[in-house]
C-alpha positions in Angstrom: 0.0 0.0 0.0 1.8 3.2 -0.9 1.7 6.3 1.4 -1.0 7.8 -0.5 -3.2 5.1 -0.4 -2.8 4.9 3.2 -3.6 8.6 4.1 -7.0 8.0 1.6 -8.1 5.1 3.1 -7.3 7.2 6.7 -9.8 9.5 5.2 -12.4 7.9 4.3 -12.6 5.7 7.4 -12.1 9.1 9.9 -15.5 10.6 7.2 -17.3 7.9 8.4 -16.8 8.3 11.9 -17.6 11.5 11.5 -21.3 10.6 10.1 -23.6 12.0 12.5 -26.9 10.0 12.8 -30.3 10.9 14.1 -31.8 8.9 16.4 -35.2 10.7 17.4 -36.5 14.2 16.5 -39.5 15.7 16.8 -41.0 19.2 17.1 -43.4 21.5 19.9 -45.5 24.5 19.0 -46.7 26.1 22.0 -48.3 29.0 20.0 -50.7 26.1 18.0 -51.1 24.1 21.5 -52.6 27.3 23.1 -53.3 29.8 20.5 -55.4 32.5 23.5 -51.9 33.5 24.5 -50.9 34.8 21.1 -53.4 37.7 21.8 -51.4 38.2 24.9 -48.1 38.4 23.2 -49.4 40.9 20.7 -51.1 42.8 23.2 -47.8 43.5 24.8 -46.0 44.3 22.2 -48.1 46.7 21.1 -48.5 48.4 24.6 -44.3 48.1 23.9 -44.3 50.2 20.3 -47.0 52.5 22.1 -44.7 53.4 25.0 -41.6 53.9 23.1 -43.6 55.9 20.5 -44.7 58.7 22.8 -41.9 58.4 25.1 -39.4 59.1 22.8 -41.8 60.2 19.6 -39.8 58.4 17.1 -41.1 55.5 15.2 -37.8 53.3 15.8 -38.4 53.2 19.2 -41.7 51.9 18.9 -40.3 48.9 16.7 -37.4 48.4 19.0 -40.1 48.1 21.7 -42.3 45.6 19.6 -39.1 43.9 18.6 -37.7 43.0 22.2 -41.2 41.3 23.5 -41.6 39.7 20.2 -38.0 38.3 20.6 -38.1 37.4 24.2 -41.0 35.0 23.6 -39.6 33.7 20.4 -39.9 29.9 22.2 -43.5 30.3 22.2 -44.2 31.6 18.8 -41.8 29.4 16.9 -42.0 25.7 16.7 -39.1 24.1 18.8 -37.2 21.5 17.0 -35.4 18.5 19.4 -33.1 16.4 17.7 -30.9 13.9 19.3 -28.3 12.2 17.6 -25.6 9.8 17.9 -23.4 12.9 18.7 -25.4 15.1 20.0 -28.6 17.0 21.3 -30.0 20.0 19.8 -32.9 21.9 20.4 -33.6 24.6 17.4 -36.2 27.7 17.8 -36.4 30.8 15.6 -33.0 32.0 15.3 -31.4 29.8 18.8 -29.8 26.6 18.6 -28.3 24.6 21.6 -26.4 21.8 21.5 -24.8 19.5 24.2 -22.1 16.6 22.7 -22.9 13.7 24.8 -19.3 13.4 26.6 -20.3 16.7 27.8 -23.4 15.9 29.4 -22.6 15.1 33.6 -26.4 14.7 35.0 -29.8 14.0 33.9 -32.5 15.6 35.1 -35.9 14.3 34.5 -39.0 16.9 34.8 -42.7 15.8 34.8 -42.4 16.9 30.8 -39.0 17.3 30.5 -35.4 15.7 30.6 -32.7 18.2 30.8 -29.1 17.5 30.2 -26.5 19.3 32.2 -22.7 19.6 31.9 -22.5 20.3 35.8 -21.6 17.5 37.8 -22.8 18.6 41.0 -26.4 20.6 41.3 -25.7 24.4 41.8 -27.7 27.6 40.6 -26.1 27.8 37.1 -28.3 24.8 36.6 -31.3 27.1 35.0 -28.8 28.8 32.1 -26.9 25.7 31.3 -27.5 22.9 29.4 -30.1 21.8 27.0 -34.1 21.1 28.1 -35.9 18.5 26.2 -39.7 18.8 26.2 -41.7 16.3 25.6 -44.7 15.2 24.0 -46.3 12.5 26.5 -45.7 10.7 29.3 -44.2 7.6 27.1 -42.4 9.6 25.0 -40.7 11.1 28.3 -39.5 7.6 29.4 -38.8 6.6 26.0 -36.4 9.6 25.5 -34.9 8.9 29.3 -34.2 5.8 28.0 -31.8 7.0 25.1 -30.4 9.8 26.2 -29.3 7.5 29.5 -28.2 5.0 26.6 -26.0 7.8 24.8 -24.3 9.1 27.8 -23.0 5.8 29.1 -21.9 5.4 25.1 -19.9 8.3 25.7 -18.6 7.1 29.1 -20.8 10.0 31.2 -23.8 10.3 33.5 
């Protein structure tokens, strides 16, 4: 086998490792599920344009306003897409994405509709801005996805 050889066949085996798979996805739109609250939201955000408007009389304002509530609920209007793969787990809304590599994942926390995965071994009050919260869609789905992530952290020697 000459050198070259070698290094392609190196390649080609370190592509396929590489291969990320997905294992289960699936997708949450709170806005559909409760559709009332969108008033809300848009309520807000227009008391939000109003204020800025005649606080500072200057139409920018008023879309920044508008803007920032429209932002900050951004989970709720967009459809939340979970994805976990043989790599990873990502949750995808709007214009966030989180991901947590499995060998980074240290606990397992498991919600009455949610599984979160945290990269802190030990509990402490960073707990709420780290990590990556999986919500799910039913009680079986909960333990089903329990079930794999528990499987994909001992895979990557964690948890």
């Amino acid at each position: 086998m000459t050198p070259h050889q070698q290094a392609e066949s190196t390649f080609v085996a370190s592509a396929a490792d590489a291969k990320e798979t997905t294992l289960s996805e699936w997708r949450i739109h709170f806005a559909r599920r409760e559709p009332r609250k969108l008033l809300g939201i848009a309520a807000v955000a227009c008391f939000a344009a109003l204020v800025g408007s005649l606080t500072f009389h200057q139409i920018g304002y008023s879309l920044v306003g508008a803007g920032l509530i429209l932002v900050a609920s951004s989970e709720f209007l967009f459809p939340i897409t979970y994805r976990l793969t043989n790599k990873r787990a990502t949750v995808a809304y709007g214009l966030a994405r989180l991901e947590l590599p499995w060998d980074r994942v240290q606990r397992i926390q498991a919600g009455a509709d949610t599984v979160r995965l945290l990269p802190l071994k030990r509990p402490s009050r960073l707990d709420g801005s780290r990590g990556v919260t999986l919500r799910t869609l039913d009680e079986s789905h909960r333990l089903d996805v329990i079930k794999l992530v528990t499987s994909l952290t001992q895979d990557a020697g964690n948890a």
